[in-house]
C-alpha positions in Angstrom: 0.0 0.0 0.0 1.6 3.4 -0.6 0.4 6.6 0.7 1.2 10.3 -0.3 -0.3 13.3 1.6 0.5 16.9 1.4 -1.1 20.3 2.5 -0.5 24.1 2.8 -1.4 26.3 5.6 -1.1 29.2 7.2 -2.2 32.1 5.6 -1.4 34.5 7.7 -4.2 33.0 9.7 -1.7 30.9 12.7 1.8 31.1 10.7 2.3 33.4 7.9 3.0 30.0 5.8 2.7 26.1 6.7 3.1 23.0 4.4 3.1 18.8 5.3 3.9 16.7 2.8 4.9 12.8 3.5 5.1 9.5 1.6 4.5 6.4 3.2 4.8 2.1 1.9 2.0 -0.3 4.0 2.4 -3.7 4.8 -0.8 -5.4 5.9 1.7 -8.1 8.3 -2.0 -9.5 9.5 -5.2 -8.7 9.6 -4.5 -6.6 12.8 -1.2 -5.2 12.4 0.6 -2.9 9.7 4.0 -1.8 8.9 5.1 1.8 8.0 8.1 3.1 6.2 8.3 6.6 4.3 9.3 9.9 4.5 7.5 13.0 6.2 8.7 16.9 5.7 7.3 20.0 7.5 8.0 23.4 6.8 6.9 26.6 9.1 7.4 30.3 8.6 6.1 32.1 12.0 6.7 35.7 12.9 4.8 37.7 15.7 5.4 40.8 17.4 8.1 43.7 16.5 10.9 45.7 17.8 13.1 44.0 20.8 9.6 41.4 21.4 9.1 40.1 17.5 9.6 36.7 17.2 10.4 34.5 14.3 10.6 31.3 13.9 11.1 29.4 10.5 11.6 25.4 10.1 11.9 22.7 7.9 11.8 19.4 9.7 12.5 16.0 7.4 13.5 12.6 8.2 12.3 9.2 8.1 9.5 7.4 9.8 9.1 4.4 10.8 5.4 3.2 12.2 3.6 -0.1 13.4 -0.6 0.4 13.0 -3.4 -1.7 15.3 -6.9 -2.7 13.9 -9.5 -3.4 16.2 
């Protein structure tokens, strides 16, 4: 199973801009357990404030993940 997500945010709205995007391979191991193995990024662009209190913060996260899902 493969699995590819993405989305933009911010706006101005929370953070001035915001995006997600990941890509992810399933395994169905049994019919109550999967396996997870892809790639995830996250990018954020934050400012608030001015002068000597402004803030600013902006990110880009990225690595692997690795995950293990339960069906009930």
């Amino acid at each position: 199973m493969l699995v590819l997500r993405g989305d933009v945010g911010g706006f101005s709205v929370g953070s001035d801009f915001s995006w997600n995007v990941a890509g992810y391979f399933g395994y169905r191991a049994s019919e109550m357990i999967s396996l997870w193995a892809g790639y995830h990024a996250l990018g954020v662009d934050y400012r608030d404030g001015s002068g000597s209190r402004k803030f600013e913060y902006d990110m880009t996260f990225q690595g692997p993940v690795l995950g293990v899902g339960f069906r009930f």
